[in-house]
C-alpha positions in Angstrom: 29.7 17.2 -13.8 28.0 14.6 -16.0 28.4 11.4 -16.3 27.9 8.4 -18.9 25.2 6.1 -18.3 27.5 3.2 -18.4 30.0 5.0 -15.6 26.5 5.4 -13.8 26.2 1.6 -13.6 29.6 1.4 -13.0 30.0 2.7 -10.2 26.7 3.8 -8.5 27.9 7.5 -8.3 27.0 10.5 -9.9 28.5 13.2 -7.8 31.4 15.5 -7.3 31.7 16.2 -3.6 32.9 19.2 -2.2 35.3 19.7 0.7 33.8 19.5 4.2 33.3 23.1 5.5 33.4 24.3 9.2 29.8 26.0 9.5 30.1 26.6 13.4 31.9 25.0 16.7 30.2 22.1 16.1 29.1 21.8 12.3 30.2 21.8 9.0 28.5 20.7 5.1 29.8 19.2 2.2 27.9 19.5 -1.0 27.7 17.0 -3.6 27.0 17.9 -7.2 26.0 15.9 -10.4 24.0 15.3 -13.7 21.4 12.5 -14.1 21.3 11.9 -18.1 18.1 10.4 -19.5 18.3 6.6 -19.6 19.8 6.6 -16.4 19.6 3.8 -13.9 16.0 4.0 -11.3 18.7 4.3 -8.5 21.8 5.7 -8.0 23.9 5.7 -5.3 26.1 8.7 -3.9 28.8 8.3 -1.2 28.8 10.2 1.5 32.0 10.0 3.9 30.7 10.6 8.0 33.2 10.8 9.9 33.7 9.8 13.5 32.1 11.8 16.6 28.9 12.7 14.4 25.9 13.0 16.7 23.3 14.5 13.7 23.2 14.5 9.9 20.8 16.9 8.0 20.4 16.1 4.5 18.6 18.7 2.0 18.9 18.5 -1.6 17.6 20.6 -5.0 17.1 19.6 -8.4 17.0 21.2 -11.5 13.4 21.5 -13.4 13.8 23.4 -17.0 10.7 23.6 -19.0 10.0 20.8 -21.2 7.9 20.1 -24.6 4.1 19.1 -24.3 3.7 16.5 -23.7 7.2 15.1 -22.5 7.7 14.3 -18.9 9.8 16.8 -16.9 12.5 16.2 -13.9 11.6 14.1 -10.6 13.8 13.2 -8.1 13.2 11.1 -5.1 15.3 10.4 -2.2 16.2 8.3 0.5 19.7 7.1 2.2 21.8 4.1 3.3 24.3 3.6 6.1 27.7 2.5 6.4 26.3 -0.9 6.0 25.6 -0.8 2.4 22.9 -0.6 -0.6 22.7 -4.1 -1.0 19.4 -5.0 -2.4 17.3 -6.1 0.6 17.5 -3.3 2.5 20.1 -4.0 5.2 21.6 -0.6 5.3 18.4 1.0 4.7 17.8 4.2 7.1 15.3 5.6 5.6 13.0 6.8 2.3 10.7 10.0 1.7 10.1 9.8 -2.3 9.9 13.2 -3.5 7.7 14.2 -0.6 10.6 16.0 1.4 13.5 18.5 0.0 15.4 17.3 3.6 15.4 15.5 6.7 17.6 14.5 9.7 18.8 11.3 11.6 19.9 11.2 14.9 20.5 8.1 17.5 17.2 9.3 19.2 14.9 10.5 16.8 14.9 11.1 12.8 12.4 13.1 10.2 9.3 11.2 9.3 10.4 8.1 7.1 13.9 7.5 8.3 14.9 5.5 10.8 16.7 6.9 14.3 19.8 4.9 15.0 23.9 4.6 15.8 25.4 7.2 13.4 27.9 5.0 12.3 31.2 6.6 10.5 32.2 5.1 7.5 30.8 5.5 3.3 27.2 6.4 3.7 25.0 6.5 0.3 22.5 9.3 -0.5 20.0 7.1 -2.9 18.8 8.9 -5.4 15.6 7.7 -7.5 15.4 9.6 -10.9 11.4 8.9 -11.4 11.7 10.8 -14.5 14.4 12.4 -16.2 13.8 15.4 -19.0 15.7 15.4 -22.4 18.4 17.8 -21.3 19.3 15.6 -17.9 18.7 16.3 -14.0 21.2 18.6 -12.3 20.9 18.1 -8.4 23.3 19.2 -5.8 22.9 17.9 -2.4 24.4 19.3 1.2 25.3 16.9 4.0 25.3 19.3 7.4 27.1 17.1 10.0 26.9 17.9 14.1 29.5 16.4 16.1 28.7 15.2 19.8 28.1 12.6 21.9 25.3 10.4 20.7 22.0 10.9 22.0 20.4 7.9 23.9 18.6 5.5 21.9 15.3 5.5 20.7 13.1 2.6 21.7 9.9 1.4 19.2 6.6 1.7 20.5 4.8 -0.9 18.4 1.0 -1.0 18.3 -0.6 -4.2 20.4 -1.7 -7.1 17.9 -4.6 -7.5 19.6 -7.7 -5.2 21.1 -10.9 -5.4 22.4 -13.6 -6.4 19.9 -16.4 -7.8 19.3 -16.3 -12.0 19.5 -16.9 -13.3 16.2 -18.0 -10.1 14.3 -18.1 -7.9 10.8 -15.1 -5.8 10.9 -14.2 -2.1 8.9 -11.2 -1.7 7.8 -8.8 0.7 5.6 -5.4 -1.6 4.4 -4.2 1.4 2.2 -3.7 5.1 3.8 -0.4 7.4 4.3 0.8 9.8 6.9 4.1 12.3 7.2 5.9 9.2 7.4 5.6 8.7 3.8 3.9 11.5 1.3 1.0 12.0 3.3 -0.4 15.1 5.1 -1.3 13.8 8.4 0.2 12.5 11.4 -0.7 8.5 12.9 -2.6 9.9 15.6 -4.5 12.3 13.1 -5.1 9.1 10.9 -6.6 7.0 14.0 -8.9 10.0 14.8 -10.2 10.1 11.3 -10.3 6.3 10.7 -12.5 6.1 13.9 -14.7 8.7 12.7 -15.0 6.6 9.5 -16.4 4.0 11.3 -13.0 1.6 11.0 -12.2 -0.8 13.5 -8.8 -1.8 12.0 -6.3 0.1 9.5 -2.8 -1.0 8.4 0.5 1.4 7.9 1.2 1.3 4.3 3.8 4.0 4.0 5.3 4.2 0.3 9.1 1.9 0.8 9.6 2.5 4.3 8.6 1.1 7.7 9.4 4.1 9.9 6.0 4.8 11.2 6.1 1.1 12.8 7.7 2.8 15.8 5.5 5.4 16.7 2.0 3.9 16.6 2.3 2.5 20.3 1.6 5.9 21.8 -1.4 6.3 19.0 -2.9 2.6 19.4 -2.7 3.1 23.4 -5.3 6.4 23.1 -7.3 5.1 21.0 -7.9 1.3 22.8 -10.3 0.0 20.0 -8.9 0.6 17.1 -6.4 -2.0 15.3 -3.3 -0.8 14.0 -1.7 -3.6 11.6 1.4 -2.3 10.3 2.9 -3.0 6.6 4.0 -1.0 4.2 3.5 -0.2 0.4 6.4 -1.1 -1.4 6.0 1.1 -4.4 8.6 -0.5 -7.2 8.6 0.9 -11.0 6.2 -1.7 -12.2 3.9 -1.8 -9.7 2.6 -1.2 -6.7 2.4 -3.9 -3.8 0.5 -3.6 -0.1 2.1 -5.7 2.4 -0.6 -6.3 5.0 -0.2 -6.7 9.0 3.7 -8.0 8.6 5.3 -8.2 12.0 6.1 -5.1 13.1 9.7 -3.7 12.0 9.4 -5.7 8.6 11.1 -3.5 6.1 10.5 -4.7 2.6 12.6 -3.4 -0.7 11.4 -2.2 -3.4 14.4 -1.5 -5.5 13.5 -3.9 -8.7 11.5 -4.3 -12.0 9.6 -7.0 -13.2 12.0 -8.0 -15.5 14.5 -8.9 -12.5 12.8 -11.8 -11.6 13.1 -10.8 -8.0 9.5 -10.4 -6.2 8.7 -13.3 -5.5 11.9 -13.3 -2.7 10.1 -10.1 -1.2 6.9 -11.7 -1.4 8.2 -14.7 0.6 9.4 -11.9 2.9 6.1 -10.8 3.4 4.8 -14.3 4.0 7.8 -15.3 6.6 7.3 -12.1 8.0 3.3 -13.3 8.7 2.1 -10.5 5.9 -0.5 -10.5 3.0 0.5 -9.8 -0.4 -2.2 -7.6 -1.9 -1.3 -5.9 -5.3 -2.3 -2.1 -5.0 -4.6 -0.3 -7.8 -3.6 -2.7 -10.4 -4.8 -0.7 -13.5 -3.6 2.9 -12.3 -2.4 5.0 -15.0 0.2 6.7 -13.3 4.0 5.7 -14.2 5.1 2.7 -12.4 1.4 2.2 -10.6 -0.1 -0.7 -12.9 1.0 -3.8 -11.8 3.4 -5.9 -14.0 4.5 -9.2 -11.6 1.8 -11.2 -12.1 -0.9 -12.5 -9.2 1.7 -15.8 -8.5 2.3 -14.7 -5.3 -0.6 -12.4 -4.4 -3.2 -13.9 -1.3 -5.6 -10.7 -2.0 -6.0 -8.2 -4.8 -7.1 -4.4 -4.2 -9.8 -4.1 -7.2 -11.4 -0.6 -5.7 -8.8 2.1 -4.6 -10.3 5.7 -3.3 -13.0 7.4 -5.4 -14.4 5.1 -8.2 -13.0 5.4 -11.5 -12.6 3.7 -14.9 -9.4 2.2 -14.2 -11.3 0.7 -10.7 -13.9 -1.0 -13.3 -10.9 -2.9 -15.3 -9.3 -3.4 -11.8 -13.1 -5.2 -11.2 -13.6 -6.8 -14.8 -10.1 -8.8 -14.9 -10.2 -9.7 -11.5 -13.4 -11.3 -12.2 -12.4 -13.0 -15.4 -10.2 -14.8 -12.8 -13.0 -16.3 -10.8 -13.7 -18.4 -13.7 -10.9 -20.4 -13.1 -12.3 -21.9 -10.5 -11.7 -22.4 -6.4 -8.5 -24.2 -6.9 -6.4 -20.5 -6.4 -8.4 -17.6 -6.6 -7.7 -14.4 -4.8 -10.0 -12.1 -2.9 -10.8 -8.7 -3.3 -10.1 -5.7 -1.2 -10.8 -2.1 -1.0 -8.9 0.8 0.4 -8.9 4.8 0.5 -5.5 5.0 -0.6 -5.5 8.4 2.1 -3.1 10.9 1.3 -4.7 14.0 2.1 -7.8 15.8 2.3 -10.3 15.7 0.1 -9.5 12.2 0.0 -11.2 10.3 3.0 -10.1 7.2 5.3 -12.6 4.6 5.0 -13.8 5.7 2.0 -13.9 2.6 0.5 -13.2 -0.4 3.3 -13.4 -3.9 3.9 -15.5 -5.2 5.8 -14.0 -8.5 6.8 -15.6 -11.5 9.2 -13.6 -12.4 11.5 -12.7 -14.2 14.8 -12.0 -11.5 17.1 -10.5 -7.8 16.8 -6.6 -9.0 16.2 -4.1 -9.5 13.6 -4.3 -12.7 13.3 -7.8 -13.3 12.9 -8.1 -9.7 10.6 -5.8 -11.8 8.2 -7.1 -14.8 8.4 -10.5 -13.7 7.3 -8.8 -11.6 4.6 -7.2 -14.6 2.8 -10.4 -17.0 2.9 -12.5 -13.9 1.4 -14.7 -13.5 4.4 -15.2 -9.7 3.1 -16.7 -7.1 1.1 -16.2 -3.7 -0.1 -18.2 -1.3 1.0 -18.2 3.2 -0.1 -18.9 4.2 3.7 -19.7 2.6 7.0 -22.8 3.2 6.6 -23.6 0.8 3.8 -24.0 -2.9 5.0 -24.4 -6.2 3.2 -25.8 -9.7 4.4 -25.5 -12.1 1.3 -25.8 -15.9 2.0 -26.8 -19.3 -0.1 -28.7 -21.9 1.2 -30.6 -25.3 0.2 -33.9 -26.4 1.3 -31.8 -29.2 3.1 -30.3 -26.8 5.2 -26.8 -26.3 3.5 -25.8 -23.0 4.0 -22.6 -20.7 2.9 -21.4 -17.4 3.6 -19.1 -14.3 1.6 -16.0 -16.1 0.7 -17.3 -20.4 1.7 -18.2 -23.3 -0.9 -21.5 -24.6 -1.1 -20.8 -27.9 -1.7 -24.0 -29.7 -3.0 -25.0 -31.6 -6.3 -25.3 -29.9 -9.3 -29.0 -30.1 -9.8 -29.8 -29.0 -6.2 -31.7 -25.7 -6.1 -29.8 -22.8 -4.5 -31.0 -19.5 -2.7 -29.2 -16.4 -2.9 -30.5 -14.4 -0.8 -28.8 -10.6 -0.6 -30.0 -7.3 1.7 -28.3 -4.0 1.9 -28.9 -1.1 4.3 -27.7 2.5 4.0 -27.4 2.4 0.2 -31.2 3.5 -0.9 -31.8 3.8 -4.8 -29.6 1.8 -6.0 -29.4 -1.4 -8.4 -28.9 -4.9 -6.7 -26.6 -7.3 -9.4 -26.0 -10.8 -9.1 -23.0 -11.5 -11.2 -21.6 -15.4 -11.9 -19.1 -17.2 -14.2 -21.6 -16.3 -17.2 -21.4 -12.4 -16.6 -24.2 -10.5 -14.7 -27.3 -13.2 -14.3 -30.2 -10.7 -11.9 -30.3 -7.4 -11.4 -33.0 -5.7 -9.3 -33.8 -2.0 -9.8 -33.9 0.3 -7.0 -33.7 -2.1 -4.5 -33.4 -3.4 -0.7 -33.2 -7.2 -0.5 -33.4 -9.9 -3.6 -33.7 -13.7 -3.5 -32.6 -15.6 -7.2 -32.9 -19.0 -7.5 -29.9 -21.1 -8.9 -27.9 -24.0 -9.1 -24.5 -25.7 -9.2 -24.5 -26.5 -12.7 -26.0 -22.8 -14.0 -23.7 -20.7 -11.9 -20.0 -21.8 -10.6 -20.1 -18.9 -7.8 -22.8 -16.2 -7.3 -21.2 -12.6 -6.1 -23.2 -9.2 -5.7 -22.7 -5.6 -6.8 -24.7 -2.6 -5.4 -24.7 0.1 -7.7 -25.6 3.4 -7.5 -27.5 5.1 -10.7 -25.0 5.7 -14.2 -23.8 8.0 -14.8 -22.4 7.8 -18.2 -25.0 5.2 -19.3 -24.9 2.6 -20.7 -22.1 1.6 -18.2 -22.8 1.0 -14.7 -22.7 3.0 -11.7 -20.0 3.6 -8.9 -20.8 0.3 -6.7 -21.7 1.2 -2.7 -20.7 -2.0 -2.4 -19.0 -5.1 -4.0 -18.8 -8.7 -2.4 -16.4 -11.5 -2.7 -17.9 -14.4 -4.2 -19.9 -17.7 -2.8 -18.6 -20.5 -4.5 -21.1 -23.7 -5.5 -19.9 -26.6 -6.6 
């Protein structure tokens, strides 16, 4: 049964439901049919009538995908649902969101599929959300079947958060991965699979960025508690049409919607949410090419900005490039760079890049805190380290991230060393564009001041590869500022 665009935003619905049909003693299904034309809405809603005495609902659901011209994007259909208590933009109702990663998934009081959220199976209008990512010439045909299993409830499930504190190192340098996925979103591995690989990486900190859903929150107690030194922030990445956001180390059971454009003028009350909720803001791969990834909000709102996502690639260089052009603004509002894996699955690889952040101790808290001031840099692997400070002959001295605050004649030193990245080219880069570069090298000391240079950061790249551009960085730092 199709339907008009305009009925679509009419009334939310695109379906024509089925009677519900006994399957067993204690089950039966409903089916719900419809057409998705082209143009159509990014959500819409279909209602789904539980009625009382329901202990389990299954969901599974099929789409139509006809061939299509070269050239023209096909049919994609994502999926999530909302309780009795309604689609309401903010997320009140919201029980859970797997993208296009799952073709079903259950929710029970005491347990629920990766991405959904166990709970009281309320009776009352449900909604299956449907997200039509893209919609081919012809329309989407989909037919979903509810499978509901009456009983008494099953007890409760009780969150197991992860600890916002562990055992560090005092005031230290410490690895982290802000952007990776597990089964709770469209990733391949499970949290405790995630913390065994992120320890091998060399991480002492990660945070759960699962794509529009805060699911996995629950279950990374159990995963923190075996492995004692690692960090688990939680988050999310809220993955809108125009752009892709990382909330960082919000309080855990933060759910944050993602069902808006740009054009709706709405972000910056989720970005507040993020901020009330004790979160970063951190813009994801701002320059991606894929549809919906490149970021279209603006940097308002933003305390950090993720210039170097996975594997290094052109769009990582523009991400690099306009973030710097914003450093010439100034220290009034600047925002620091981050780097993540962006982990889905293998051969991607956690940690690969990280932050390396300084920072007070091994907690949330202090994680954050060093995050926001730029007390970080981005580095391929743990094995590649950077020390890269300025000093005066007075004894002024400033760190990754501080503000040399001296005259404007006053000779600086930058002084820069790097360990585990052998061969490759040390760069100073400042306000003016890049101002020293030593070949092939270790260590480098350069000679400024105030008035030549408005902040002094450094690249360490390895050899091009398509010369004459520049090659992947081992590591990138935030800037020192000298004023």
């Amino acid at each position: 049964m199709a339907i008009s665009r305009r009925e679509l935003l009419a009334t939310g619905a695109a379906a024509a439901a089925g009677p519900l049909t006994p399957t067993g003693q204690d089950t039966a299904t409903r089916t719900l049919r419809g057409t998705i034309p082209p143009g159509a809405p990014d959500w819409v809603y279909v209602p789904l009538e539980v009625p009382p005495g329901i202990r389990e609902l299954r969901i599974s659901y099929a789409y139509d995908k006809p061939p299509v011209p070269s050239g023209t994007p096909g049919n994609a259909l994502d999926i999530g649902i909302f309780d009795q208590r309604g689609t309401a933009v903010g997320g009140r109702g919201f029980r859970g969101w797997s993208g296009g990663a799952r073709t079903e998934f259950f929710l029970r009081a005491d347990d629920a599929t990766p991405g959904y959220l166990p709970g009281p199976m309320e009776p009352g209008r449900w909604h299956v959300a449907l997200g039509p990512y893209t919609v081919a010439p012809g329309g989407l045909d989909y037919e979903i079947t509810a499978t509901f299993t009456s009983g008494d409830p099953a007890p409760p499930a009780v969150p197991a958060y992860p600890p916002q504190r562990v055992r560090g190192r005092g005031r230290a340098w410490y690895r982290g991965d802000c952007h990776l996925h597990s089964v709770h979103s469209d990733g391949r591995r499970t949290p405790a699979e995630l913390a065994g690989l992120a320890r091998a990486a060399g991480l002492d900190f990660i945070n759960s960025s699962e794509h529009n859903t805060h699911s996995a929150h629950a279950v990374w107690g159990p995963v923190a508690e075996a492995a004692p030194e690692l960090l688990v922030l939680t988050g999310e990445e809220v993955t809108t049409r125009t752009g892709h956001v990382l909330a960082v180390g919000t309080a855990p059971g933060t759910f944050v919607d993602w069902r808006y454009r740009a054009r709706d003028h709405r972000f910056g009350r989720f970005a507040h949410a993020i901020h009330k909720a004790g979160g970063l803001v951190v813009p994801a791969h701002p320059h991606a090419t894929c549809i919906g990834c490149a970021w279209k909000f603006g940097f308002g709102e933003a305390d950090a900005v993720e210039v170097w996502n996975g594997p290094w690639t052109p769009d990582d260089e523009v991400a690099l490039a306009s973030w710097d052009a914003t450093l010439r603004g100034g220290t009034e509002r600047w925002l620091p760079a981050i780097a993540s894996s962006d982990y889905h699955r293998d051969p991607d690889r956690v940690g690969t890049p990280q932050t390396v952040v300084l920072a007070d101790d091994l907690s949330r808290e202090a994680i954050l805190a060093g995050l926001r001031a730029g007390h970080s840099y981005a580095a391929e692997s743990s094995a590649v380290s950077v020390a890269f400070d300025a000093v005066t002959a007075r004894g002024a001295h400033a760190g990754i991230g501080d503000r040399l605050q001296v005259p404007d004649d006053t000779e600086i030193l930058i002084r820069l060393s790097v360990t585990g990245a052998d061969g490759c080219d040390l760069r100073l880069v400042t306000h003016q564009g890049v101002a020293f570069t030593a070949p092939a090298a270790t260590s480098l000391e350069w000679r400024t001041t105030a008035s030549r240079a408005s902040y002094v950061r450094a690249e360490v790249r390895r050899p091009p590869q398509i010369p004459p551009l520049p090659g992947p960085p081992a590591a990138l730092t935030n800037p020192i500022w000298l004023a």
